[in-house]
N, C-alpha and C positions, 0 to 999 in steps of 0.2 A: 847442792842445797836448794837449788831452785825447782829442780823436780818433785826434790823432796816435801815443800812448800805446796806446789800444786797438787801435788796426791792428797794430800792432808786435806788442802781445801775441797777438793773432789768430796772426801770419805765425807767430811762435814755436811754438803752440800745434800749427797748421796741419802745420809742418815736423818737431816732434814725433813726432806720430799716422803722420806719411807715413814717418817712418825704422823706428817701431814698426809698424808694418805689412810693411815690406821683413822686418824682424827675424823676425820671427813666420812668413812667407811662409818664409823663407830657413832656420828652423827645423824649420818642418813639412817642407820639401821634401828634409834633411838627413835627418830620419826615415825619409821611403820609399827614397833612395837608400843607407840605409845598410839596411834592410830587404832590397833586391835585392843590394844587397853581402854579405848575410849566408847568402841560398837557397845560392847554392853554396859555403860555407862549410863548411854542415850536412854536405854530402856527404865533404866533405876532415878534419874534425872524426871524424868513424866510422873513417877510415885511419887518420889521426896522430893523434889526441887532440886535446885540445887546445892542446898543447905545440908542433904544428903550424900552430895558424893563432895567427900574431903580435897581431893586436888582441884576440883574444880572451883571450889568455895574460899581455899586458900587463894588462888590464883586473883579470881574476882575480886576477891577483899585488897590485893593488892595492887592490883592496875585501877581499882576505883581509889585509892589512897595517891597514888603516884595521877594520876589524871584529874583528881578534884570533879569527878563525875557518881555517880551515883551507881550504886554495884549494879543494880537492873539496866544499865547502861553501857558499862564496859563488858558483859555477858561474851560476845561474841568475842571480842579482843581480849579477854583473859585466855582465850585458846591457843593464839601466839603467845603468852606464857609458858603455857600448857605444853606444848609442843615442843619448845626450845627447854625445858627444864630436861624433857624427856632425850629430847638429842645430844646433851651436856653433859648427862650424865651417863648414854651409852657409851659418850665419845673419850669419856672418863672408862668405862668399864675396860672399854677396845686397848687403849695405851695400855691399861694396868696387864692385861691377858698379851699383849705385845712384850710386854717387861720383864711377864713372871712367866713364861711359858711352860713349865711345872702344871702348873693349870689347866691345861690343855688336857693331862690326864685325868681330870675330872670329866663326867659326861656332862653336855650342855643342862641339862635338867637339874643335876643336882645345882652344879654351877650356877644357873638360873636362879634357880630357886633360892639360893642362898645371895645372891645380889638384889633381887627382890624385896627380902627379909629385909636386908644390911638398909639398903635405900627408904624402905618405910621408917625403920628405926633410924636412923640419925635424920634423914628432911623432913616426914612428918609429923612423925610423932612431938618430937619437943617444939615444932613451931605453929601447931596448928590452933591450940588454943590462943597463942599472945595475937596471932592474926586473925582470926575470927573471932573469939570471944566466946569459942564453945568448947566445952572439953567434954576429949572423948571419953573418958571417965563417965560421964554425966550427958551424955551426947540426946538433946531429944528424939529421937528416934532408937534411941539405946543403942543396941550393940553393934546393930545389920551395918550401918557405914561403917564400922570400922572394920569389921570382919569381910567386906564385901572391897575393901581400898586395901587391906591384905593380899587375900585373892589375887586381886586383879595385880599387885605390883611384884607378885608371884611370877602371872602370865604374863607382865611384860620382861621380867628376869628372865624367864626362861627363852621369849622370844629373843630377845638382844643378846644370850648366849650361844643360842642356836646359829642366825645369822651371823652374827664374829667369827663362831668357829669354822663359819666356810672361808673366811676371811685368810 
């Protein structure tokens, strides 16, 4: 009984380290893909401000709300938001492709592409107006951010599928 005891705790242990490892892999890899999701951000950011690119203006509206500072203030530190939404959510992708490994028989791109999709439609979409106060519907700049915050959470789907799957 007592060996039998210790194996068990072993496997436990074992399957642990192996989920916090996907975790961590699927974090950092959230990091870079939201780093390349960010390069042409910068450029769209200099046209429209930031009122133009949606995650960034999400982000800002809320570290100026949780800090009592003024959005042009918390600018730079809404990007640890920014970054950490984006490591959370690969780190989430990573476990779920660790669970389902079916999956795997998708190629990274479509796969991508469809986590992309899934992650704009349930985080930003329903939350972006009650946090900012703009809807995209009605977005002053019209369509371009929202089809350009598509896009890009496309390119970061596909990156965070691609790296996983060397994983």
């Amino acid at each position: 009984m007592g060996a039998e005891v210790r194996l068990n705790s072993c496997s436990y242990l074992r399957i642990f380290f192996e989920v916090l490892e996907v975790l961590v892999y699927g974090l950092l890899t959230g990091v870079v893909a939201t780093a390349v999701m960010s390069l042409p951000q910068l450029f769209f950011w200099r046209r429209w401000s930031t009122i133009g690119i949606l995650e960034w203006h999400e982000n800002q509206m809320i570290m100026s709300r949780a800090t009592g500072r003024s959005p042009e203030d918390v600018l730079a530190l809404s990007f640890v938001l920014h970054f950490a939404n984006g490591g959370v959510a690969a780190a989430a992708y990573a476990l779920i492709v660790a669970m389902l490994p079916q999956l795997y028989l998708l190629d990274p791109l479509t796969l991508g592409t469809a986590f992309g999709l899934i992650l704009w439609a349930l985080t930003l979409a329903p939350i972006h107006k009650p946090i900012t106060g703009i809807s995209l519907t009605r977005h002053p700049l019209g369509w371009r951010p929202v089809a350009l915050s598509i896009i890009l959470h496309i390119v970061y789907g596909v990156v965070v599928a691609f790296l996983v799957s060397l994983l």
